[in-house]
mmJSON file of the N, C-alpha and C atoms, coordinates in Angstrom:
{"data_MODEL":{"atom_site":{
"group_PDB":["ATOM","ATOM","ATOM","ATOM","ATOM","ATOM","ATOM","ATOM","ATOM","ATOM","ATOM","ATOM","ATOM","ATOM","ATOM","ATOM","ATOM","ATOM","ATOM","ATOM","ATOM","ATOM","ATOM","ATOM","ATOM","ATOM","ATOM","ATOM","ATOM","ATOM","ATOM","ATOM","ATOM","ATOM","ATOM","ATOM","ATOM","ATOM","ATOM","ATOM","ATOM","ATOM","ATOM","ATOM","ATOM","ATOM","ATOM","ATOM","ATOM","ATOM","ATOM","ATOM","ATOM","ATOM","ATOM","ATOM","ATOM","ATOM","ATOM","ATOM","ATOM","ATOM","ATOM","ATOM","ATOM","ATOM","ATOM","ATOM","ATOM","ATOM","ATOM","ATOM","ATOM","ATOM","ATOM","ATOM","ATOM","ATOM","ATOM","ATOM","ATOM","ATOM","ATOM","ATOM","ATOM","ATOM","ATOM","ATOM","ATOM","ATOM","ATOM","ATOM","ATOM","ATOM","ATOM","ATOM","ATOM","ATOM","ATOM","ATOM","ATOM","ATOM","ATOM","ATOM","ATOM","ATOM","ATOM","ATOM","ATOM","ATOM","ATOM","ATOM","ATOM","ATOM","ATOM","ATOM","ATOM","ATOM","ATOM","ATOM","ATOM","ATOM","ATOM","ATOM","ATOM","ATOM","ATOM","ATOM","ATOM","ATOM","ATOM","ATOM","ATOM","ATOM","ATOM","ATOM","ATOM","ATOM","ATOM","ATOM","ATOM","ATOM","ATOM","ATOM","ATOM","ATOM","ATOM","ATOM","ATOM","ATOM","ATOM","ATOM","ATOM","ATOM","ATOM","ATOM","ATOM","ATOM","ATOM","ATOM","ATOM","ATOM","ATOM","ATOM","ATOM","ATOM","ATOM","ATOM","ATOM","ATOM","ATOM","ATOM","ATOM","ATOM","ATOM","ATOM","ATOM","ATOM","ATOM","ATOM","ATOM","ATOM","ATOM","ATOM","ATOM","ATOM","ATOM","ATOM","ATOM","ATOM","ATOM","ATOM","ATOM","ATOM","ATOM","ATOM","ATOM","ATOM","ATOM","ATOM","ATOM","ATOM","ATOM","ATOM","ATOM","ATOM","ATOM","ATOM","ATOM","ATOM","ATOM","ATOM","ATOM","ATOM","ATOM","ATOM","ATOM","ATOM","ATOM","ATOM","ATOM","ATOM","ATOM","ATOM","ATOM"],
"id":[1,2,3,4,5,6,7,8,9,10,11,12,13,14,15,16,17,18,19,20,21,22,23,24,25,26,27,28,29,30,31,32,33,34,35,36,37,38,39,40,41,42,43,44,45,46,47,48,49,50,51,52,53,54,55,56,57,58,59,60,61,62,63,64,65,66,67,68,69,70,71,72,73,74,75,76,77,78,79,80,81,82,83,84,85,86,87,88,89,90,91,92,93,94,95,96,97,98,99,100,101,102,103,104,105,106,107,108,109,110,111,112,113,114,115,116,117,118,119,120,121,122,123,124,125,126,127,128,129,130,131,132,133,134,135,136,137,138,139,140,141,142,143,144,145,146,147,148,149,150,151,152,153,154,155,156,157,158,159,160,161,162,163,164,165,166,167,168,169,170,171,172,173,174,175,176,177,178,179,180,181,182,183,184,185,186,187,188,189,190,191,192,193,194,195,196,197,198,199,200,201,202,203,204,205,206,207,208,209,210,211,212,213,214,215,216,217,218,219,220,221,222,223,224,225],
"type_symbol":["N","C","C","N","C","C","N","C","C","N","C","C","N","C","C","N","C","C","N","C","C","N","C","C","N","C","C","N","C","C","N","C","C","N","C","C","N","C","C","N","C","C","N","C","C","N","C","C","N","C","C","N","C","C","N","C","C","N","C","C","N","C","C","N","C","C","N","C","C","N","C","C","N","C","C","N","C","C","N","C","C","N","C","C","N","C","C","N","C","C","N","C","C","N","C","C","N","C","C","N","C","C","N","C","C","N","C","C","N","C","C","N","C","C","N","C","C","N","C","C","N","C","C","N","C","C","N","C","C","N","C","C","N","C","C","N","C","C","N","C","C","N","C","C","N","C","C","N","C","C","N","C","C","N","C","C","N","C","C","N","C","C","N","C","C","N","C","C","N","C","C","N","C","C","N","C","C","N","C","C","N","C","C","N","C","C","N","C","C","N","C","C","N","C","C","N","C","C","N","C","C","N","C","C","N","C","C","N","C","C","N","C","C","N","C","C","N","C","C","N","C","C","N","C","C"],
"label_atom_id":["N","CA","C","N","CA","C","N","CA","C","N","CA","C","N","CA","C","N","CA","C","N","CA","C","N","CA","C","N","CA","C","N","CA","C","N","CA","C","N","CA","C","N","CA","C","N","CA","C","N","CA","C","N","CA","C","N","CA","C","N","CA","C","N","CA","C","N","CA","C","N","CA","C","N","CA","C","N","CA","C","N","CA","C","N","CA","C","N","CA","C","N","CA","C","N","CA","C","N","CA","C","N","CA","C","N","CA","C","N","CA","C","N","CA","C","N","CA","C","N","CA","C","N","CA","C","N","CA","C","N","CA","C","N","CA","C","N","CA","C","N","CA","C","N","CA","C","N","CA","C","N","CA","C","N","CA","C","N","CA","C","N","CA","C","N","CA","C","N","CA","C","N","CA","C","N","CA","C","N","CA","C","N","CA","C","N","CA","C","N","CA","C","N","CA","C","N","CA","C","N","CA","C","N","CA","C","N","CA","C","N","CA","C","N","CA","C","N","CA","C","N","CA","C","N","CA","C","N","CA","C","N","CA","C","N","CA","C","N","CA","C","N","CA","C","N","CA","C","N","CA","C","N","CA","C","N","CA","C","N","CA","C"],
"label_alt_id":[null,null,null,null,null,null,null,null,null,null,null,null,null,null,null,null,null,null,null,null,null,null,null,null,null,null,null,null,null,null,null,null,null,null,null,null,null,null,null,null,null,null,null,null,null,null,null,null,null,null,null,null,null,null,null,null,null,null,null,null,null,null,null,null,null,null,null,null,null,null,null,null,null,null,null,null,null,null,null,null,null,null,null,null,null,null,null,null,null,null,null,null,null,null,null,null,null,null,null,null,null,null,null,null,null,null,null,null,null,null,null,null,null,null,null,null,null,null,null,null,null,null,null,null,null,null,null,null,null,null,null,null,null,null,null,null,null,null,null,null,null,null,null,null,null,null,null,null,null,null,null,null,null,null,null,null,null,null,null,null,null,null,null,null,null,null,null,null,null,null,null,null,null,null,null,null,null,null,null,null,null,null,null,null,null,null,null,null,null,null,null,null,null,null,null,null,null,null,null,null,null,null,null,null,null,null,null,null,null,null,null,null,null,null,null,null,null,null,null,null,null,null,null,null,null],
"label_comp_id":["UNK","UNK","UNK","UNK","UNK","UNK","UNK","UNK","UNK","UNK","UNK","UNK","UNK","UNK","UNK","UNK","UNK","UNK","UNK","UNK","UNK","UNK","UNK","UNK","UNK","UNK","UNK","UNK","UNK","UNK","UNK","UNK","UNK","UNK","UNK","UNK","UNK","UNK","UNK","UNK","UNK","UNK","UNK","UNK","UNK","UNK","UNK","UNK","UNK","UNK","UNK","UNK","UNK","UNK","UNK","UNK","UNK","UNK","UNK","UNK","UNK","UNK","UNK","UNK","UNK","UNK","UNK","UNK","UNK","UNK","UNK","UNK","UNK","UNK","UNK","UNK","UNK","UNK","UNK","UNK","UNK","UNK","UNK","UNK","UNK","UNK","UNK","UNK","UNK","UNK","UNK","UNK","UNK","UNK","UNK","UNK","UNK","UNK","UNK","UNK","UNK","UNK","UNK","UNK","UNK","UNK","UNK","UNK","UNK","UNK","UNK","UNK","UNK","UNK","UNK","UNK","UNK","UNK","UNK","UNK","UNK","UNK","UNK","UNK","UNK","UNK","UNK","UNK","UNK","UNK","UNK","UNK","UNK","UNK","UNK","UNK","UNK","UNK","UNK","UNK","UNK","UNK","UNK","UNK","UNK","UNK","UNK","UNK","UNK","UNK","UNK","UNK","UNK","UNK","UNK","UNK","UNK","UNK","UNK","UNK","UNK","UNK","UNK","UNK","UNK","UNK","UNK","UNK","UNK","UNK","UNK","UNK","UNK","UNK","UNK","UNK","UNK","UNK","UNK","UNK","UNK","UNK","UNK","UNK","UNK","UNK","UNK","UNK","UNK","UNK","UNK","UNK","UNK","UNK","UNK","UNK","UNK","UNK","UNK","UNK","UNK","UNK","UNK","UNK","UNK","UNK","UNK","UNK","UNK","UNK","UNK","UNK","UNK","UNK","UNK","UNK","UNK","UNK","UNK","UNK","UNK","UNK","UNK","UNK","UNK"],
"label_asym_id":["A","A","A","A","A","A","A","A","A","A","A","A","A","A","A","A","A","A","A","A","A","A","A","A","A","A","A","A","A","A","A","A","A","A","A","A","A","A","A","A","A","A","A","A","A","A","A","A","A","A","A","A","A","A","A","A","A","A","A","A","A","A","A","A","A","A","A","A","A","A","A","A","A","A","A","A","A","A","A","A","A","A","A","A","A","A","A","A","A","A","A","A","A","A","A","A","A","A","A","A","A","A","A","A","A","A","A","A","A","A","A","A","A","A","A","A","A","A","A","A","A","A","A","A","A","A","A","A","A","A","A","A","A","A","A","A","A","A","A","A","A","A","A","A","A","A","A","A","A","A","A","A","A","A","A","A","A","A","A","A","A","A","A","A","A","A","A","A","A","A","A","A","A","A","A","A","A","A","A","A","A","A","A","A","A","A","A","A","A","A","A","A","A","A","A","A","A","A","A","A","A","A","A","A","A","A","A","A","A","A","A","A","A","A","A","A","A","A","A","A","A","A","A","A","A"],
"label_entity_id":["1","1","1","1","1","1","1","1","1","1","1","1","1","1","1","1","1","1","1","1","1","1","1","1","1","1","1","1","1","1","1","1","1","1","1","1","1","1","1","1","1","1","1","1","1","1","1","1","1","1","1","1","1","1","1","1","1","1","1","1","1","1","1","1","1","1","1","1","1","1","1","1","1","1","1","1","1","1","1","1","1","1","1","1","1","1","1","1","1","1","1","1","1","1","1","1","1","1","1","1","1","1","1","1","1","1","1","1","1","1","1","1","1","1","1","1","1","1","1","1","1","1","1","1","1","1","1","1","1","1","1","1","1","1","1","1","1","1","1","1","1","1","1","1","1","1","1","1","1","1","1","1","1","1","1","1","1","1","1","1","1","1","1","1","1","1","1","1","1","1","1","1","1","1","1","1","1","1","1","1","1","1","1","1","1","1","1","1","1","1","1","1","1","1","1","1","1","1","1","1","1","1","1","1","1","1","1","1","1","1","1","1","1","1","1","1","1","1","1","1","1","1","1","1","1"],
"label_seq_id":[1,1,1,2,2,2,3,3,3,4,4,4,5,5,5,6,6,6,7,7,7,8,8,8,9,9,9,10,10,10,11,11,11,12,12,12,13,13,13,14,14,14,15,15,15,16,16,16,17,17,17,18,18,18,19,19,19,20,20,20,21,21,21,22,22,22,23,23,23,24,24,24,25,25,25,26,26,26,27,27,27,28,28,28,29,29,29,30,30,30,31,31,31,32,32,32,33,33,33,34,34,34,35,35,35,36,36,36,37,37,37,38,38,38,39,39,39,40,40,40,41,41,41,42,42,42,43,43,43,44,44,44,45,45,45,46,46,46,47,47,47,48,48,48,49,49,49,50,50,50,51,51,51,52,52,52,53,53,53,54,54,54,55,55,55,56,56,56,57,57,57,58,58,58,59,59,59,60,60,60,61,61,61,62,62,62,63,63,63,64,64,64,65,65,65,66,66,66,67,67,67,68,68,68,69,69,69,70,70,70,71,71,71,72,72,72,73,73,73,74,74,74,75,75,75],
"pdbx_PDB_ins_code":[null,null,null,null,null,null,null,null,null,null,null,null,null,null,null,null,null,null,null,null,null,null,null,null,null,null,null,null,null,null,null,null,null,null,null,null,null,null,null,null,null,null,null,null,null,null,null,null,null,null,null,null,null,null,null,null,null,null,null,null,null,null,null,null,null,null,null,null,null,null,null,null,null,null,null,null,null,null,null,null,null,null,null,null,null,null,null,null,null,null,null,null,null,null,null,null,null,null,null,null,null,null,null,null,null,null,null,null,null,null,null,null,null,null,null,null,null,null,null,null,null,null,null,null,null,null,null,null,null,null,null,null,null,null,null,null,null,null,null,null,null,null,null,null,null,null,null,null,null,null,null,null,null,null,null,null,null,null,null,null,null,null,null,null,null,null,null,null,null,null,null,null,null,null,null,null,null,null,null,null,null,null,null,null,null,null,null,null,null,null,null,null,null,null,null,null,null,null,null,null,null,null,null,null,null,null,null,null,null,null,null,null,null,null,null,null,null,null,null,null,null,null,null,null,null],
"Cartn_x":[2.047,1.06,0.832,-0.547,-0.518,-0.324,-0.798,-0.782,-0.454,0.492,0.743,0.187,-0.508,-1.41,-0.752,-1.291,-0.878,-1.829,-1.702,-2.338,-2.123,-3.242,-2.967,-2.913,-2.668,-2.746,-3.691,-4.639,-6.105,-6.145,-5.57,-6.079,-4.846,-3.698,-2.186,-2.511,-3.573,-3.744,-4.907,-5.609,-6.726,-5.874,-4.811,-4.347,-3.366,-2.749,-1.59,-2.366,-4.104,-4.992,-5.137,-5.673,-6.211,-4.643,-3.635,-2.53,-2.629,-2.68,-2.041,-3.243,-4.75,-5.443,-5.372,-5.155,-4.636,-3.49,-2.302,-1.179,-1.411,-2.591,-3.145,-4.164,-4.432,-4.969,-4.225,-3.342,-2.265,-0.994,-1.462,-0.417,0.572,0.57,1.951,2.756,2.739,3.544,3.286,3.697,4.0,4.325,5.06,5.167,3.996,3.727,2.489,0.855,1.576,-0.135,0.141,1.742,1.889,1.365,1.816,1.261,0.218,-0.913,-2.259,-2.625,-2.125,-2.94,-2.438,-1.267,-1.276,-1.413,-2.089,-3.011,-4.246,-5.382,-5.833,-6.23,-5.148,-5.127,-5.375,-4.209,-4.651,-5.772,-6.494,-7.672,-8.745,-8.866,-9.505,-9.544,-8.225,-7.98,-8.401,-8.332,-8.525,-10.145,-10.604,-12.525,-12.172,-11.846,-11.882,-11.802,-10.897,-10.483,-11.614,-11.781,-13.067,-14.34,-14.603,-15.766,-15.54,-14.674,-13.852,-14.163,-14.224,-13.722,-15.236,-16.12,-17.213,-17.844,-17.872,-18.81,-17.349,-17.299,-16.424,-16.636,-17.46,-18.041,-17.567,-17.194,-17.03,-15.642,-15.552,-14.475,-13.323,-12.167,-11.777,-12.299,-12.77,-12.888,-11.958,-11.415,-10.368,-10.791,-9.814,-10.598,-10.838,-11.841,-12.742,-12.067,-11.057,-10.297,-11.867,-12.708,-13.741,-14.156,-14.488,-15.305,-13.611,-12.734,-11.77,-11.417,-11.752,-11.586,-12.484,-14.172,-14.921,-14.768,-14.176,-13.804,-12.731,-12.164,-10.327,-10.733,-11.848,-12.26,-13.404,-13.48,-14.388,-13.378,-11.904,-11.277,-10.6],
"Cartn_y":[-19.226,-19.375,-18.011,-17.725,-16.572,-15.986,-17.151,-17.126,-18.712,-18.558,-19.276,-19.914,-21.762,-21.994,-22.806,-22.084,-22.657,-23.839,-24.921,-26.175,-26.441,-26.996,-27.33,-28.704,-29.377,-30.875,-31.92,-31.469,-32.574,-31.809,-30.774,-30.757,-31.314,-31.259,-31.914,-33.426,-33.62,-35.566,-35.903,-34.744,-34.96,-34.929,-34.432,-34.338,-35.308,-35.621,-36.825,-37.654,-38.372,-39.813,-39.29,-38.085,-38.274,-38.427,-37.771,-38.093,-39.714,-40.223,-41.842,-42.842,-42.097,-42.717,-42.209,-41.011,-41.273,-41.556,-42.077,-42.416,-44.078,-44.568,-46.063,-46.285,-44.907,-45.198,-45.482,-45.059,-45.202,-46.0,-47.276,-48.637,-48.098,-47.08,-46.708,-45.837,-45.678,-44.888,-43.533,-42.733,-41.318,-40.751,-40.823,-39.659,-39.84,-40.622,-40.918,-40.27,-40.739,-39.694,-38.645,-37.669,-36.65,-36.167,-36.424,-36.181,-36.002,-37.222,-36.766,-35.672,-35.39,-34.446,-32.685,-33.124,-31.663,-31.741,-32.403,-32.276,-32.015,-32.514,-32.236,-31.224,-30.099,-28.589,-28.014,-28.26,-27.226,-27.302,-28.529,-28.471,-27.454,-27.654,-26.951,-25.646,-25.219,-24.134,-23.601,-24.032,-23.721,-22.919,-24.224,-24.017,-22.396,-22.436,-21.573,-20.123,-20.027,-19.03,-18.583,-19.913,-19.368,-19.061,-19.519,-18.931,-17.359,-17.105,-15.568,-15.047,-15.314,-14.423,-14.106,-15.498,-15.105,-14.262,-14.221,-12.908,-11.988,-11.284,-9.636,-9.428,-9.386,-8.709,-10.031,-11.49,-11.928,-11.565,-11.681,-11.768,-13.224,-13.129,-14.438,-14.677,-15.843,-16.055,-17.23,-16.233,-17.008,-18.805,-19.586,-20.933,-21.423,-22.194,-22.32,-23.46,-23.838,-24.848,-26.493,-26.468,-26.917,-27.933,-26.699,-27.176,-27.808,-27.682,-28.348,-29.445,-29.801,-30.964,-31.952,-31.729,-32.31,-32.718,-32.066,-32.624,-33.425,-33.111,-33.948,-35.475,-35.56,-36.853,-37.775,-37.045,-37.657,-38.145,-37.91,-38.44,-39.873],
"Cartn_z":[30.105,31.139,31.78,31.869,32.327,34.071,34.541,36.381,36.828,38.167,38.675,39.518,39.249,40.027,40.989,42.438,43.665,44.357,44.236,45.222,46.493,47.295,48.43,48.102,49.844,49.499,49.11,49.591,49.348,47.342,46.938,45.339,44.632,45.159,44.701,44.425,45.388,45.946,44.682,44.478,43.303,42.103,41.804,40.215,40.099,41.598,41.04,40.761,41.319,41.471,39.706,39.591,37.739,36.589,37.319,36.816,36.024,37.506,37.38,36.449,37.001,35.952,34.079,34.267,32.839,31.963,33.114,32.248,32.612,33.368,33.594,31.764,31.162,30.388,29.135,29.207,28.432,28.302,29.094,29.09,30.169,30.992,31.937,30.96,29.951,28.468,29.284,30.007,30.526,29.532,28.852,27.333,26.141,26.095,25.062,26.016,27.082,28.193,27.892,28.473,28.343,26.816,25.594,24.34,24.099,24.201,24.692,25.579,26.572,27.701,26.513,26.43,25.344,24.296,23.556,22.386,23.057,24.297,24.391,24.605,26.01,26.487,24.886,24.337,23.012,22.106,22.34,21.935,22.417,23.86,24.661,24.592,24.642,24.273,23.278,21.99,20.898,21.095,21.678,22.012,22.66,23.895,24.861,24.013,23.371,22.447,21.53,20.416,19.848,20.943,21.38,22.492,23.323,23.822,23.93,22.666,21.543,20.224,19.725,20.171,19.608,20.474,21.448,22.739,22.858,22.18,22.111,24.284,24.768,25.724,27.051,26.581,27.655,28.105,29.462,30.202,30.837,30.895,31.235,32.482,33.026,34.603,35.743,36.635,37.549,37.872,37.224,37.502,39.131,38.942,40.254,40.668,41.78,42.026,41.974,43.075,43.057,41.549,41.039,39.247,38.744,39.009,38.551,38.858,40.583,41.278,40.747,40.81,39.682,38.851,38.174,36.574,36.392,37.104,37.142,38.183,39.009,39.209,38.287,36.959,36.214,35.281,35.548,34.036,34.409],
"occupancy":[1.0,1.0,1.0,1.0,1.0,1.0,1.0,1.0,1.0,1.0,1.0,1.0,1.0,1.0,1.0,1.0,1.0,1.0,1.0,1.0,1.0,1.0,1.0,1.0,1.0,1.0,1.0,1.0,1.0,1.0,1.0,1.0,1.0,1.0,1.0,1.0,1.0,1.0,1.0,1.0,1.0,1.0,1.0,1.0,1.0,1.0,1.0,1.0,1.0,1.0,1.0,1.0,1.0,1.0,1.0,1.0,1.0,1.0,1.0,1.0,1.0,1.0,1.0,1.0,1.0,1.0,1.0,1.0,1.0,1.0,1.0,1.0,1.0,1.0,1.0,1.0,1.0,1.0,1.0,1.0,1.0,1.0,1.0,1.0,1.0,1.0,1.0,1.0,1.0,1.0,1.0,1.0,1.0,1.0,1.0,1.0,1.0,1.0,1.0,1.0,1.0,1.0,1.0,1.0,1.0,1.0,1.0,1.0,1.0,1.0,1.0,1.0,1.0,1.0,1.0,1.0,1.0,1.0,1.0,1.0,1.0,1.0,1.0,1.0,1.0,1.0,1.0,1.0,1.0,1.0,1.0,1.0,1.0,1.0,1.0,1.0,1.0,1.0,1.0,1.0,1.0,1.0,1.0,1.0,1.0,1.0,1.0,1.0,1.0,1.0,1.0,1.0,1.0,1.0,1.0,1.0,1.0,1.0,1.0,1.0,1.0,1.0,1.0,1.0,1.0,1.0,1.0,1.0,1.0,1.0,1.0,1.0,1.0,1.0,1.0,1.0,1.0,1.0,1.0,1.0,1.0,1.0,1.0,1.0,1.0,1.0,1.0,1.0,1.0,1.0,1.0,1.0,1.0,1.0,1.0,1.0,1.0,1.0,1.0,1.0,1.0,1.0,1.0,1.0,1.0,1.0,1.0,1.0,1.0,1.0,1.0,1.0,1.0,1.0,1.0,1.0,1.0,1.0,1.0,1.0,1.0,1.0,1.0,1.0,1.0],
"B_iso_or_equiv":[0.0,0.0,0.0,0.0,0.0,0.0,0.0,0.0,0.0,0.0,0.0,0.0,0.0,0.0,0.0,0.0,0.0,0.0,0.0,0.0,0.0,0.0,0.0,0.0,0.0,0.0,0.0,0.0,0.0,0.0,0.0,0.0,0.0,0.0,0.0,0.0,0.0,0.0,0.0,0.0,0.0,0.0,0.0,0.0,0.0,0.0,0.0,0.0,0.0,0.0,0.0,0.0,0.0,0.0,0.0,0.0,0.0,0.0,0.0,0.0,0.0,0.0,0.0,0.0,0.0,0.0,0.0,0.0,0.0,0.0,0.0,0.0,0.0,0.0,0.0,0.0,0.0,0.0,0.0,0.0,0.0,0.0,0.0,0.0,0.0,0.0,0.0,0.0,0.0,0.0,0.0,0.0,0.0,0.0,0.0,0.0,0.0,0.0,0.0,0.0,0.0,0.0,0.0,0.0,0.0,0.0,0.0,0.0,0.0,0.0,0.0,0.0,0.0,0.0,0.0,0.0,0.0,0.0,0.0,0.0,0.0,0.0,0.0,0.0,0.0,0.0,0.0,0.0,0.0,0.0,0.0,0.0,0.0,0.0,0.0,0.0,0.0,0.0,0.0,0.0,0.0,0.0,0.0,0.0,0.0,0.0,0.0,0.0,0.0,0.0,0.0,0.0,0.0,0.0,0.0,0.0,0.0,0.0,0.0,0.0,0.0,0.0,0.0,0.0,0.0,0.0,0.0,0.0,0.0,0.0,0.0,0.0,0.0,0.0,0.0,0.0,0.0,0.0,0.0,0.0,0.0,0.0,0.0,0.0,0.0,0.0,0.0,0.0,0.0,0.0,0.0,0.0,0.0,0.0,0.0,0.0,0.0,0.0,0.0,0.0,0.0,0.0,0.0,0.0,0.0,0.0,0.0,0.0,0.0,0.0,0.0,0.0,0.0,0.0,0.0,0.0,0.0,0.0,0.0,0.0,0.0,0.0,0.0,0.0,0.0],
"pdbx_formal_charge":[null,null,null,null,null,null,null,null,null,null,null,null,null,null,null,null,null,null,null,null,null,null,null,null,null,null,null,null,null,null,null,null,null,null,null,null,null,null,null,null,null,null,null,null,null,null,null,null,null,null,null,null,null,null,null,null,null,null,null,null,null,null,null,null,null,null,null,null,null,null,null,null,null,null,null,null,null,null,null,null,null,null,null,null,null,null,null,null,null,null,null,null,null,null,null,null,null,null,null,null,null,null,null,null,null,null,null,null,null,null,null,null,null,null,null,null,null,null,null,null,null,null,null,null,null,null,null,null,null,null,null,null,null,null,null,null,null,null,null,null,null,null,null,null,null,null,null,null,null,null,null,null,null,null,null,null,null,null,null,null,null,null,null,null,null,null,null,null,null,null,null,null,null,null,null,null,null,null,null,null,null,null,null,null,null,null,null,null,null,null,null,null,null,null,null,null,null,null,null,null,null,null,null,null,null,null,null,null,null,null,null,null,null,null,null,null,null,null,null,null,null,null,null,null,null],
"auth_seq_id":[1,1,1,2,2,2,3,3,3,4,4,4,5,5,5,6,6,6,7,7,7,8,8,8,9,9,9,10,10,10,11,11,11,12,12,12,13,13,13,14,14,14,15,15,15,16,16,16,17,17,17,18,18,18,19,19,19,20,20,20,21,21,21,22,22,22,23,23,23,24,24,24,25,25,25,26,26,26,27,27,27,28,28,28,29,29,29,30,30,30,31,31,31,32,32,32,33,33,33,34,34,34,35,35,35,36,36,36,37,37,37,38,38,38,39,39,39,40,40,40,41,41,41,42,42,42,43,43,43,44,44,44,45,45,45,46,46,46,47,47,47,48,48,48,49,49,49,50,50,50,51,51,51,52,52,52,53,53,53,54,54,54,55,55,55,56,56,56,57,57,57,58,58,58,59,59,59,60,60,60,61,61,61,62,62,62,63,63,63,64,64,64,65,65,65,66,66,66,67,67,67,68,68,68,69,69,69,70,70,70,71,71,71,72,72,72,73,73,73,74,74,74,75,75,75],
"auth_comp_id":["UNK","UNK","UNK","UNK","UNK","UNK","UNK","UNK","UNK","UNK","UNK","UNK","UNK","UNK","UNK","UNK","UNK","UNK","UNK","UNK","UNK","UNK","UNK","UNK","UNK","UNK","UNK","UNK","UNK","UNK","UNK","UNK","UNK","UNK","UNK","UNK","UNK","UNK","UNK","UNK","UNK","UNK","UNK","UNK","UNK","UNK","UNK","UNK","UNK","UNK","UNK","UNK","UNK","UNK","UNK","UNK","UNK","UNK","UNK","UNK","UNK","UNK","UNK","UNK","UNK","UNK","UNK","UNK","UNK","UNK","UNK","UNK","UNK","UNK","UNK","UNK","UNK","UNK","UNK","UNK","UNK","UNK","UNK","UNK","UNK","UNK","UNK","UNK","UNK","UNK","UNK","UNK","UNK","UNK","UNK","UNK","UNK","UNK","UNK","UNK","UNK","UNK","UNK","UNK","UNK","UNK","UNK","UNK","UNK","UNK","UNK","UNK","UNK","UNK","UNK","UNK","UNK","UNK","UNK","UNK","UNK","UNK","UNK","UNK","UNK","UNK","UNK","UNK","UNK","UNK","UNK","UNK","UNK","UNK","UNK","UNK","UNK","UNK","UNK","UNK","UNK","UNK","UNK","UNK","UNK","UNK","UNK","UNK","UNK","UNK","UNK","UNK","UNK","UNK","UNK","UNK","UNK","UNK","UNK","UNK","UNK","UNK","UNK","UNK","UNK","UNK","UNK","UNK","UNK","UNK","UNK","UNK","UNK","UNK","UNK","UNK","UNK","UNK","UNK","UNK","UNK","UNK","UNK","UNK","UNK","UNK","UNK","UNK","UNK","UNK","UNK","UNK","UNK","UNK","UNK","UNK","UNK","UNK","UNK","UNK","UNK","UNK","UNK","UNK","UNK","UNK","UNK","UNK","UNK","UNK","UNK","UNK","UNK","UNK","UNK","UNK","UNK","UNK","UNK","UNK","UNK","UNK","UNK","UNK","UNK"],
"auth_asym_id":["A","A","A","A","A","A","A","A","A","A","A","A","A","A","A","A","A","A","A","A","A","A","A","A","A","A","A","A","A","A","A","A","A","A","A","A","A","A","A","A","A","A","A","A","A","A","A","A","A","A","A","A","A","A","A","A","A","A","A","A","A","A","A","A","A","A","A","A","A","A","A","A","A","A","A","A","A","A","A","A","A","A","A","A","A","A","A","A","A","A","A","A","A","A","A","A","A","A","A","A","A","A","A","A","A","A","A","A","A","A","A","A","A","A","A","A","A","A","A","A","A","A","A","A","A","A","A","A","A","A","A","A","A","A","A","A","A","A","A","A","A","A","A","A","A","A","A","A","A","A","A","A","A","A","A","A","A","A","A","A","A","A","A","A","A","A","A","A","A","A","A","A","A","A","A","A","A","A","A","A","A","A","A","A","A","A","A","A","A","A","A","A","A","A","A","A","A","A","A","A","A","A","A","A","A","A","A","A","A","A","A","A","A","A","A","A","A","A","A","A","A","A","A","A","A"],
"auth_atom_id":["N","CA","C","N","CA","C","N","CA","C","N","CA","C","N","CA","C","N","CA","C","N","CA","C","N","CA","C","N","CA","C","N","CA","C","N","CA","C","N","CA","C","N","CA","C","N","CA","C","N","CA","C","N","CA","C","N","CA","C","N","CA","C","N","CA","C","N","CA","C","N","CA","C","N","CA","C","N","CA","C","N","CA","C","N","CA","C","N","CA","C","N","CA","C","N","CA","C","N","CA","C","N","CA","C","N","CA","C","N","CA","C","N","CA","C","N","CA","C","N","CA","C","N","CA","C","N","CA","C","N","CA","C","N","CA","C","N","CA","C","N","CA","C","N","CA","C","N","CA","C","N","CA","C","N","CA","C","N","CA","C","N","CA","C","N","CA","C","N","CA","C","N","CA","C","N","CA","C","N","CA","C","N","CA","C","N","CA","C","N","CA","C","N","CA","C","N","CA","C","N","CA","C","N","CA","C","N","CA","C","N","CA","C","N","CA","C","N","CA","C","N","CA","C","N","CA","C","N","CA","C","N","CA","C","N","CA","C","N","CA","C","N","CA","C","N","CA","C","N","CA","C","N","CA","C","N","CA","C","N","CA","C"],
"pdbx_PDB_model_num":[1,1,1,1,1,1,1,1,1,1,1,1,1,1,1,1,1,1,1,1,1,1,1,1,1,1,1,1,1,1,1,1,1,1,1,1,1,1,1,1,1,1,1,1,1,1,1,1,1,1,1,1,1,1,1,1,1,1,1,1,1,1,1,1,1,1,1,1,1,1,1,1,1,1,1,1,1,1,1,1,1,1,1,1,1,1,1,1,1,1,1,1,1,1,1,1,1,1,1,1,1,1,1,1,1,1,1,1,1,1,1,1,1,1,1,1,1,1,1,1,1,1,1,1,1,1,1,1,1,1,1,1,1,1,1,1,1,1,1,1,1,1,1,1,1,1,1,1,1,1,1,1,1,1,1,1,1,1,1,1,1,1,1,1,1,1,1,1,1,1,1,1,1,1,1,1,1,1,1,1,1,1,1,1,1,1,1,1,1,1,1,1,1,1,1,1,1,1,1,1,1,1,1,1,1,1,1,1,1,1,1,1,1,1,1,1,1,1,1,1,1,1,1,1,1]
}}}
């Protein structure tokens, strides 16, 4: 990991609620969620990477807590 991400409470309160809905998606099975969620990161990643690789010229950008809160209440 490259940087250490620090949360406050109202974004701690957003990742435990998507936490619980996706190990709700997964019968309560916490290791079978966990499995999924990192197959997924490395999916993502994978993207993220090829997309970096294909623009030589882009730069990484510091994630936007916000666009994360968004997204982590759509799952």
């Amino acid at each position: 990991m490259d940087q250490i991400v620090r949360l406050n409470s109202r974004e701690e309160a957003v990742l435990d609620d998507a936490a619980d809905r996706f190990i709700a998606r997964h019968k309560g099975d916490v290791r079978k969620a966990l499995k999924a969620m990192m197959v997924t990161n490395a999916d993502l990643n994978d993207q993220l990477e090829r997309i970096i690789s294909a623009r030589p010229g882009a730069r990484r950008r510091v994630p936007d807590p916000t666009r994360i809160e968004r997204q982590l209440s759509m799952i």
